[in-house]
C-alpha positions in Angstrom: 35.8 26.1 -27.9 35.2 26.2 -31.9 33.1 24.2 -33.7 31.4 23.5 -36.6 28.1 24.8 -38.1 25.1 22.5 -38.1 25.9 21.5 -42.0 29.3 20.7 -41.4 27.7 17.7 -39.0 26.0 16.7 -36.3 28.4 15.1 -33.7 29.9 18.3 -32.2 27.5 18.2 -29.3 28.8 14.0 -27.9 32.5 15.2 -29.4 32.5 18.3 -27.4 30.7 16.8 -24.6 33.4 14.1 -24.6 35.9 16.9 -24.2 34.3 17.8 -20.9 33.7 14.5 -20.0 36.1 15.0 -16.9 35.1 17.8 -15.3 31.6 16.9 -16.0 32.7 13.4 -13.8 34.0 15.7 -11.2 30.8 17.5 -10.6 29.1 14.1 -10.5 31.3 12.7 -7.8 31.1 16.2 -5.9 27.1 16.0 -5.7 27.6 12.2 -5.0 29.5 12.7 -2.4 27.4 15.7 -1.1 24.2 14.0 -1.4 21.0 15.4 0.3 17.2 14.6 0.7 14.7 16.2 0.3 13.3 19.8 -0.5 16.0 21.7 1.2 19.7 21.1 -0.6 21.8 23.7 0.2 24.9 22.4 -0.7 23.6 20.6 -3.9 22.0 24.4 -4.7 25.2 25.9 -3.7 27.1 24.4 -6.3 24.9 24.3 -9.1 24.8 27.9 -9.1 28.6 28.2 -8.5 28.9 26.2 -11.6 26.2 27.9 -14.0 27.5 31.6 -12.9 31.3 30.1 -13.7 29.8 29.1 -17.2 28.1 32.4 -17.8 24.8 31.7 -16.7 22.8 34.1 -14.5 21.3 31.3 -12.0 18.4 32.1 -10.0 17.0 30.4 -7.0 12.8 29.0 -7.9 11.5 27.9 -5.2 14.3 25.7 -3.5 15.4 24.7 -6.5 17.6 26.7 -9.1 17.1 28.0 -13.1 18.4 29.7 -15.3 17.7 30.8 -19.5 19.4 31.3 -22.6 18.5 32.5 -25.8 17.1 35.3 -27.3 12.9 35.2 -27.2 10.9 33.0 -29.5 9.5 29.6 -27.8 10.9 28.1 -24.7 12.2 24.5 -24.2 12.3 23.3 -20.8 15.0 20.8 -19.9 15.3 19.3 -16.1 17.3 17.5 -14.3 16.4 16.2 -10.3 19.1 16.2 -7.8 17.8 14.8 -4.9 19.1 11.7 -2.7 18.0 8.6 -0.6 17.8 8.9 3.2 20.1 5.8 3.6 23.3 4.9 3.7 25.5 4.2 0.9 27.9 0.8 0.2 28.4 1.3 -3.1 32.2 0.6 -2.7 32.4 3.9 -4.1 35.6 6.0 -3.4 33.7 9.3 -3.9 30.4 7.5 -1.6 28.9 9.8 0.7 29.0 9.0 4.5 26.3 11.3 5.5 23.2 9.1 5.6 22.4 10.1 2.2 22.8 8.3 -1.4 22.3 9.4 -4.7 20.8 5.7 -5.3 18.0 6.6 -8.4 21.2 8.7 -9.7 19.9 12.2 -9.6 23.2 13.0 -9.5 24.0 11.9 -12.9 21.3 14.3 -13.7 21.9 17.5 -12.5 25.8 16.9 -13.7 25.0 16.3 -17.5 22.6 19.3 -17.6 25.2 21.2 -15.8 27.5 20.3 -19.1 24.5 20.9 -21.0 24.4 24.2 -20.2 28.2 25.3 -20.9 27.4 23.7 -24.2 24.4 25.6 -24.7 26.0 29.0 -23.6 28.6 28.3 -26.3 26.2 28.3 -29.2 23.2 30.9 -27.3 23.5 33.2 -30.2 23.1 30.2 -32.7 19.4 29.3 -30.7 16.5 30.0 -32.3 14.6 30.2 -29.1 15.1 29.9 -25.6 16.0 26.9 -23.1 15.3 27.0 -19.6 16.5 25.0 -17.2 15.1 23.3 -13.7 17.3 21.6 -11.7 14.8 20.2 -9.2 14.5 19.0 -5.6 12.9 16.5 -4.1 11.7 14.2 -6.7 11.9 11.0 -4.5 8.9 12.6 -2.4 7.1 13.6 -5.5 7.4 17.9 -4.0 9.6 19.0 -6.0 8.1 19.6 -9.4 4.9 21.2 -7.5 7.9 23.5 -5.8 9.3 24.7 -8.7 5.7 25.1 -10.7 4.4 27.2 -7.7 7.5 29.5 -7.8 6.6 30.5 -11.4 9.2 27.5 -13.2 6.9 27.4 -16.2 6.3 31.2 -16.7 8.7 34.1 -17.3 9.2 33.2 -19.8 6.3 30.7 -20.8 7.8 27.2 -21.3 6.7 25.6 -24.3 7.9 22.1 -23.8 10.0 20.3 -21.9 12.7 17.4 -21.9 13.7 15.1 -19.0 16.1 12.2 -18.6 16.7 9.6 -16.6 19.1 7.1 -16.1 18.7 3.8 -15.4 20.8 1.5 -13.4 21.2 -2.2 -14.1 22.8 -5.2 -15.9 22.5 -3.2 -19.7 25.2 -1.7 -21.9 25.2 2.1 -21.9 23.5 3.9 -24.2 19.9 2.9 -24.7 17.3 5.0 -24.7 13.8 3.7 -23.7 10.6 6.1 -24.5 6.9 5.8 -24.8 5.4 7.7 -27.6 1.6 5.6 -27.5 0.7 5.2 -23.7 1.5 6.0 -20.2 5.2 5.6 -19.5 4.9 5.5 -15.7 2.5 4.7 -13.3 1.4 7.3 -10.6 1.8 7.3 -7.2 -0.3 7.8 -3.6 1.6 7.4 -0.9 -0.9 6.9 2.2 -1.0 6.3 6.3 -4.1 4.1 7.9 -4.2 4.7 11.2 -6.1 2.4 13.0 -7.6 3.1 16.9 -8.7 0.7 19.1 -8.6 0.2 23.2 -5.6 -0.8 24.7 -5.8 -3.8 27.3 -3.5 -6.3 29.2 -2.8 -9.1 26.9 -4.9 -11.7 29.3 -7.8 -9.9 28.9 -8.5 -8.9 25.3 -12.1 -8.9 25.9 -11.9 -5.9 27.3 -9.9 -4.4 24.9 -10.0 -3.6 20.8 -7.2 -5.3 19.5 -6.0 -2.4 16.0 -3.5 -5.1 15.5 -5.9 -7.4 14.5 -8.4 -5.0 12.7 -4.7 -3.8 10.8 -4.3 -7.4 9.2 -7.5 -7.4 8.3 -7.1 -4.0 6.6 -4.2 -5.3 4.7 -5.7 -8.4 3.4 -8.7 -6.9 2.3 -6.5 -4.6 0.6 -4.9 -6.9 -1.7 -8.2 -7.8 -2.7 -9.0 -4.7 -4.2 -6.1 -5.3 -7.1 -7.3 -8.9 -7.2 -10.8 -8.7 -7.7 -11.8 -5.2 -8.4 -8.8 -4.2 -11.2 -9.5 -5.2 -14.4 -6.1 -7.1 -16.0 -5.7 -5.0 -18.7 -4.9 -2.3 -16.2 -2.2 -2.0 -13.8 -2.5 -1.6 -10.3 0.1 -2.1 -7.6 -0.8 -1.8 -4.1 1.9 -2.2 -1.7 1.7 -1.8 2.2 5.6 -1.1 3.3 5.3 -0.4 7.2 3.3 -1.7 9.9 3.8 -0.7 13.3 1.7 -1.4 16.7 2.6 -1.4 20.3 5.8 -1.6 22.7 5.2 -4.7 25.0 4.4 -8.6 24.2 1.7 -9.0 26.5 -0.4 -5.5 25.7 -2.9 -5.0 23.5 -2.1 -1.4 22.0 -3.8 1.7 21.8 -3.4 2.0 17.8 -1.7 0.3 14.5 -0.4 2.3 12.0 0.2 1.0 8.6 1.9 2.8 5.7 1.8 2.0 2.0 1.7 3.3 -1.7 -0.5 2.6 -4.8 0.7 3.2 -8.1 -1.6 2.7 -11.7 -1.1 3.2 -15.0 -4.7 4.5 -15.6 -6.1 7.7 -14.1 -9.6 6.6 -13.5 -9.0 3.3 -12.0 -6.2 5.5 -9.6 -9.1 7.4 -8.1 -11.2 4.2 -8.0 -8.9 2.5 -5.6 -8.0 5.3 -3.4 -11.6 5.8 -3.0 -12.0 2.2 -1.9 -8.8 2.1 0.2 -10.1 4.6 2.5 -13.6 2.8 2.7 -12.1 -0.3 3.6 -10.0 0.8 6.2 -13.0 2.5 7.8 -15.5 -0.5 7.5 -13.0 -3.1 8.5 -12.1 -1.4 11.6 -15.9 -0.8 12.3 -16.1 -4.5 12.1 -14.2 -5.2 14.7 -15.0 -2.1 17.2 -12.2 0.3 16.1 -12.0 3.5 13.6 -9.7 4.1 11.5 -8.1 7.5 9.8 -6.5 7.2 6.1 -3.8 10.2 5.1 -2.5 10.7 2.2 0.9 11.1 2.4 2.0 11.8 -1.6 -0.3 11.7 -4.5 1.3 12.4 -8.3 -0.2 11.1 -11.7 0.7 9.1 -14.2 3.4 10.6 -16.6 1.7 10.1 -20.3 4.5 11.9 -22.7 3.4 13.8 -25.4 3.6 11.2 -28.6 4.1 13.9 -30.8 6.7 16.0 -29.2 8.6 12.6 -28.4 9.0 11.2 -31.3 10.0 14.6 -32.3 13.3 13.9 -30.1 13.4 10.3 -30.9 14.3 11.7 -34.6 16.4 14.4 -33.1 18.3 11.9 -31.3 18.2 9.4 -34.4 20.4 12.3 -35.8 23.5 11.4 -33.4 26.4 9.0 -34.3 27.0 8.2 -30.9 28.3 4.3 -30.1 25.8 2.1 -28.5 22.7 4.7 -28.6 20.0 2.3 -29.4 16.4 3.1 -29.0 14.1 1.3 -26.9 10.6 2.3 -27.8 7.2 1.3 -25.4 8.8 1.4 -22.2 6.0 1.1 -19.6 7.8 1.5 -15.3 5.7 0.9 -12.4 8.1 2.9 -11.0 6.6 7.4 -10.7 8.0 10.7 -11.3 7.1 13.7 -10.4 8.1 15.4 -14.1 4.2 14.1 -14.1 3.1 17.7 -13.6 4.9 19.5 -15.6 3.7 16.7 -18.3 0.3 17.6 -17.2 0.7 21.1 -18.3 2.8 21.7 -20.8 3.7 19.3 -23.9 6.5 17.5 -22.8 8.5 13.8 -23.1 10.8 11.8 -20.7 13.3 9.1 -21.6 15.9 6.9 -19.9 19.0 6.6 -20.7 20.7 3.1 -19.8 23.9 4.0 -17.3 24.2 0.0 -16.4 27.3 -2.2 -16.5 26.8 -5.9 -18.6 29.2 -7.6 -15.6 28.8 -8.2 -11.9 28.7 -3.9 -11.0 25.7 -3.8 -12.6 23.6 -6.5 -10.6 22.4 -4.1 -8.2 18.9 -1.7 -10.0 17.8 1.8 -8.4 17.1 2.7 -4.8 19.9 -0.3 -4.0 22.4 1.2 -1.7 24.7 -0.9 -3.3 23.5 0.7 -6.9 26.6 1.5 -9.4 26.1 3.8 -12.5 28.1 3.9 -15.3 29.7 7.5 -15.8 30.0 6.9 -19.6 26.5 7.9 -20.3 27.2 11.1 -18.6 28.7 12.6 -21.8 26.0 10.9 -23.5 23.1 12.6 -21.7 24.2 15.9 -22.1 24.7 16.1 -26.0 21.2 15.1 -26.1 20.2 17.2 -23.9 21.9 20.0 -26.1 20.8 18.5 -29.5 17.5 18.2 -28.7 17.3 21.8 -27.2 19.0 23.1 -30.6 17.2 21.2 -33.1 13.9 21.2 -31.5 14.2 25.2 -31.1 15.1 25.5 -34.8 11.9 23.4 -35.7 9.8 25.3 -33.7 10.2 29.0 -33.9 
């Protein structure tokens, strides 16, 4: 496709992308309707390759996920998209909804589809780049692995990445188009998954002296728990401590042999993160003392707080200031207790991370993320990926 030189103007990426705006839809509702958890995507992988290769890309698997460059040296822009699904079943009302057990609910699949335009747009204009992009389409974000994955398999070396760009988009009752950053604080909170196991002594249910009832010691352990946000966080932090599962024995009238409850704690503040985890474990261990039993703590995930750089994002802010595109509106100081894994990468390379709104402002978009029922708006879709390839060819020229 021909288009015009940067000084001719600055909407050929969102009018081009506009012209692919269907087959970047397909690949969408393909993914969709293909959606798998986890680490291990094989079909997701299969056809983002498939896809890069048919645009001229030369895709290579990094750990299990995929990259691929363009360019021609100089520094190295990293953009990534995730393309992981729920483990749940989808009732979105859908037509293209996916029956397997598996829902592309936080819409990962919205990702890896407007890089995947992205990076036919890119190809088109690699000899105009003044540097390099590199791209990361990413497993298993929703278990905070998949960034760890990729870093171990070398994503961020060969060649060095510089900085990096992520989007997200965000589900809800909200016209398309916003775009919500944080260029002064921590933009989301972290996240530690963790398991308390709790052992006591199993006995019939008309006898409990003779027994240690974990059941007991286990609601103990969670109410002491939400103490530790309520008296021991200071309110001009954030802390959220949830406990999600709790599961002890099979009969009515037995005390069991063990409790097991599961949870996460999420903070905006690195310090006061290590603080509770520190206490969550001791009060497990005491409370179950208390009463007879032990208690083991596990963590079951752990990734930090993703602080962008301020810098390098309102770097893209101006980039994207630069785009007539209808209903892009910025949104700056956006602070989610929700977590991300693009946390590590923030950690070691300069790098920013913005949503894009994808809602609906009637009844389909009533539903947020992680909602089986979730609906995203495919109109952002061509939105996305022009600033994904705006940013990557501005920023490249600023920064050679």
């Amino acid at each position: 496709m021909a288009h015009r030189s940067r000084r001719d103007g600055i909407m050929d990426e969102y009018q081009e992308a506009l012209s692919l705006a269907d087959e970047t839809v397909r690949n969408r509702r393909h993914i969709h309707q293909n959606a798998e958890v986890g680490l291990d995507l094989p079909k997701t992988v299969d056809f983002v390759c498939e896809k890069l290769e048919e645009y001229g890309l030369a895709p290579k698997r990094c750990g299990h996920g995929v990259t691929a460059t363009l360019g021609h040296g100089g520094k190295v822009l990293l953009l990534r998209a995730d393309m992981d699904a729920l483990p749940m079943y989808e009732a979105s009302g859908e037509p293209f909804s996916c029956a397997d057990g598996a829902v592309h609910a936080c819409g990962h699949d919205m990702h890896a589809a407007m890089l995947l335009c992205a990076a036919r747009m890119l190809k088109e204009r690699e000899d105009e780049l003044a540097g390099t992009v590199k791209l990361m389409f990413q497993p298993a974000e929703e278990v905070f692995k998949g960034s760890l994955d990729m870093m171990a398999a070398g994503i961020l070396e060969d060649p060095h990445v510089d900085a990096a760009l992520a989007y997200h988009v965000g589900a809800g009752r909200m016209p398309a188009g916003l775009y919500m950053y944080n260029d002064a604080d921590t933009m989301m909170f972290s996240v530690d998954g963790f398991r308390i196991k709790v052992l006591g002594k199993p006995s019939h249910g008309a006898y409990p002296e003779l027994g240690v009832d974990p059941i007991n010691i286990g609601v103990h352990v969670h109410l002491a728990l939400q103490e530790l946000v309520a008296r021991e966080c200071s309110s001009y932090k954030s802390c959220v401590l949830t406990v999600g599962q709790f599961h002890a024995g099979s009969a009515a009238n037995s005390i069991p042999a063990e409790a097991v409850l599961e949870g996460t704690l999420r903070t905006d503040d690195e310090e006061l993160r290590q603080h509770v985890l520190g206490r969550i474990r001791e009060v497990a261990v005491r409370q179950a003392e208390v009463f007879g039993g032990t208690a083991e703590v596990t963590s079951l995930s752990a990734c930090p707080p993703l602080v962008c750089d301020p810098d390098l994002t309102r770097e893209m802010v101006g980039y994207m200031g630069e785009m007539d595109v209808p209903g892009m509106t910025p949104v700056p100081g956006v602070h989610a207790s929700a977590s991300e894994d693009f946390s590590f990468v923030a950690q070691r390379v300069p790098s920013t991370f913005m949503y894009l709104s994808a809602g609906y402002e009637d009844e389909r978009g009533e539903r947020p993320a992680h909602d089986p029922r979730v609906r995203f708006n495919e109109e952002v879709l061509p939105i996305g990926a022009a600033c994904l390839t705006h940013c990557a060819v501005r920023w490249l020229e600023n920064n050679r």
